[in-house]
N, C-alpha and C positions, 0 to 999 in steps of 0.2 A: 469308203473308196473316194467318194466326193471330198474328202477333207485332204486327203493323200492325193488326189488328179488335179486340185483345182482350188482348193482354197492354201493350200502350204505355196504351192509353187508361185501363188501372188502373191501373200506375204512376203516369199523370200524374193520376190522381185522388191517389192515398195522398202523391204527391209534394207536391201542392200543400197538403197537409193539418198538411204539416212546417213546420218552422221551419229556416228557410235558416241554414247553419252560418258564426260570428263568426269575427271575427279576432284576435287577441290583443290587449292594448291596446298594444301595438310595432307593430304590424300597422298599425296607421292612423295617416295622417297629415294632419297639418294639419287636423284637421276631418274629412277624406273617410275612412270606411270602405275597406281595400281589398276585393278580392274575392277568397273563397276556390274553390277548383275544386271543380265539383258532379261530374266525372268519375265520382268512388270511388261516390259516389248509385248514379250509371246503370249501372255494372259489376257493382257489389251486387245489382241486380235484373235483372242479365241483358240488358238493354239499351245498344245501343253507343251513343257519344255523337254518332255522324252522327244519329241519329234527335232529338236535341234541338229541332231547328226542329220536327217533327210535334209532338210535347211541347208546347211554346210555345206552339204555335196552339188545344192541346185547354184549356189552364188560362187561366183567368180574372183569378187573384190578379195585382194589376201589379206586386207586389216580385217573384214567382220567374218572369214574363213579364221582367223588367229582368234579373233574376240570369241569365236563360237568354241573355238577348241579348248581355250581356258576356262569356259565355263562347263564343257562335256570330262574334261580330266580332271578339275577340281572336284565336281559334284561326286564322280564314280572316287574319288581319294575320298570326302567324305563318307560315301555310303561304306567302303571298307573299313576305315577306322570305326565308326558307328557299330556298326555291325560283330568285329571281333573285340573290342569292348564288353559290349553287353552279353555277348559272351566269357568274356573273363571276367565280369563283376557276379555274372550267374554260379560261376563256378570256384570264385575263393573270394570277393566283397573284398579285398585288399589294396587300399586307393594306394600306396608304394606301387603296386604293380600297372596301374592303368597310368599313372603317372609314365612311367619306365618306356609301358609300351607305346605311348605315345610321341613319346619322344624317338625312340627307336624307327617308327614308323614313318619321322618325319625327316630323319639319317640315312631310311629308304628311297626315298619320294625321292631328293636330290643327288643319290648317287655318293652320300659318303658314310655308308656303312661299311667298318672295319671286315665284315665277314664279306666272304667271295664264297659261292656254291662248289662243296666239293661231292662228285656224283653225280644221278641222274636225276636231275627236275621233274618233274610230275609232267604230264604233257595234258591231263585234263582237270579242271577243277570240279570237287564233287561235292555232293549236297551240302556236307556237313565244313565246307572250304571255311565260312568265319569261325568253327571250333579250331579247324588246320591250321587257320592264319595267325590266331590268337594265342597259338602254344607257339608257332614259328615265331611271334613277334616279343616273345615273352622270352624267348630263347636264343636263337639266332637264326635267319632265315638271307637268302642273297639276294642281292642287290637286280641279280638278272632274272631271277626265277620271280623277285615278289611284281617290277616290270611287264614281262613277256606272259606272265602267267595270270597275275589276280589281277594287276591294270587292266592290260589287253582284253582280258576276257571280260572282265565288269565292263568295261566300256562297250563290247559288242552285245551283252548283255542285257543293258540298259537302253542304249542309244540304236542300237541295228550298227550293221559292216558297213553300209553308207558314210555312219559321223568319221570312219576314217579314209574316204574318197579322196582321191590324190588331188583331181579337179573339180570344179564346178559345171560340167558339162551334163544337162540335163537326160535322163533314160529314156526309153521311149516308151517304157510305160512303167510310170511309178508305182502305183498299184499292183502289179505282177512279182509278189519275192520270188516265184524261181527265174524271170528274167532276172534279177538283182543275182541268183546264186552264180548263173550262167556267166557271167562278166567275169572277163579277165583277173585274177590275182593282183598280178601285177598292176591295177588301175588303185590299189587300195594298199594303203601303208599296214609293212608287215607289222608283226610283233616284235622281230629283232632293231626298226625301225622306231619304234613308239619313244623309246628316251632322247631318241634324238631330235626329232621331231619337236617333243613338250621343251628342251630347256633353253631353246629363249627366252621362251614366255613361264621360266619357273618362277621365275620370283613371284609371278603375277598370281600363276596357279597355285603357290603353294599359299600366300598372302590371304586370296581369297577364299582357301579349302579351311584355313584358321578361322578366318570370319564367320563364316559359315557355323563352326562349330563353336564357338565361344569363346576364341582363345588370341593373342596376339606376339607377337614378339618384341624384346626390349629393344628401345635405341642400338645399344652395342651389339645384339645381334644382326640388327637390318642391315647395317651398314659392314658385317662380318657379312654376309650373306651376299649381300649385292655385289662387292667387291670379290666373291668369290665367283659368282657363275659371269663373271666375263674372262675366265679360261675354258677350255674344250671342257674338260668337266669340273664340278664344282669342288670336289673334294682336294681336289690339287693347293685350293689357296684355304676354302671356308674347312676345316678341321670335321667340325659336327654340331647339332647341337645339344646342349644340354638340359636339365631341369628347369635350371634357374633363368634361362632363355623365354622361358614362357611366361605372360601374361594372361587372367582369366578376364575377361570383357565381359559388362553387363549388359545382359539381354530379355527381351519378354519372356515370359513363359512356352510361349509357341516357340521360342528359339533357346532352347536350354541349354548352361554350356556343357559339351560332348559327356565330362567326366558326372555330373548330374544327372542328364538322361539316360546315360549306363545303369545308375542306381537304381534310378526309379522305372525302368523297364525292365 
């Protein structure tokens, strides 16, 4: 309760008081800024980076509210990728296929996957959701449902209903979840809200959700890409991506690329 009343809400005071850390001039493309990880920040002061969403909701600044949001939707894109992989490696070891879903996955994220949901979308996700995700991504699944349904809820999941707080206006008691339940709806971005909200900052989330996992994009797609999400939605201009889109990055051991630590988990 002391780290929740009194030591986050300093952090996110002295945090917002900083200057969010650049990227090298390599580091950016096309124009877009990429995103650097505020991780090393929150470790430095003793605070784990689930608590990020509480952070988000106490700061007001809209650059380190955006810095925070691209690292709270990337990290939950990674954990679902991660997650229904090593499920589909458990279940047929056929690297064509994690390849496939991967990509598919990443068709998802931006809004230009050919399929539209026909029917009714699930409205809760259940234990076994990375086996559900994993046939769905292997197959066809929609663009609103994989959104409103596996995002939204990974993200409330991981982070609390906070990391998606419309403002930075402190609670009066942070420590208390059913004052948090109590709060208006409307103070906290829906789920039919959620796409809208992430795609300015996609290139950034999806950039760093790559990173993360070991993987990067070629030249000719960044610049397919960038040029595509400066219309209302991306799929308008950027088509999709492909296999051949993708590059593997070399990483420690602790950081293994995605289609690797599928295998070996």
């Amino acid at each position: 309760r002391y780290l929740v009343t009194a030591v986050i809400p300093q952090f996110a005071k002295e945090f917002e008081m900083e200057k969010l850390p650049e990227p090298d001039e390599k580091e950016s493309s096309y124009g877009i800024t990429r995103h650097i990880s505020l991780s090393s920040r929150f470790h430095k002061a003793g605070v784990n980076v689930r608590h990020m969403g509480l952070v988000r909701s106490i700061i007001s600044s809209e650059k380190h509210r955006a810095a925070l949001l691209v690292e709270i939707v990337a990290r939950t894109l990674k954990n679902l990728l991660r997650g229904c992989l090593r499920d589909l490696v458990n279940r047929t070891g056929r690297y064509s296929d994690l390849m496939s879903v991967v990509v598919h996955f990443l068709n998802l994220t931006v809004g230009s996957s050919e399929k539209r949901h026909q029917g009714k979308a699930p409205t809760k996700v259940q234990s076994n959701s990375m086996t559900r995700l994993a046939d769905a991504l292997k197959d066809a699944i929609a663009e609103e449902e994989f959104w409103k349904i596996y995002v939204y809820k990974g993200i409330l999941r991981r982070f609390g209903p906070l990391a998606l707080k419309r403002d930075g206006t402190r609670h009066k008691d942070l420590g208390n979840l059913r004052n948090i339940r109590q709060m208006d709806s409307k103070q906290f971005t829906s789920k039919f809200e959620l796409y809208g909200l992430v795609l300015p900052d996609m290139f950034r989330v999806l950039t760093y959700m790559l990173h993360m996992v070991g993987f990067g994009l070629t030249d000719q797609c960044l610049a397919r890409f960038s040029k595509g999400l400066t219309t209302k939605r991306a799929y308008k201009v950027f088509t999709k991506f492909h296999i051949v889109d993708l590059v593997p990055t070399s990483l420690r051991v602790k950081k293994l690329s995605v289609l690797d630590l599928a295998q070996v988990c």
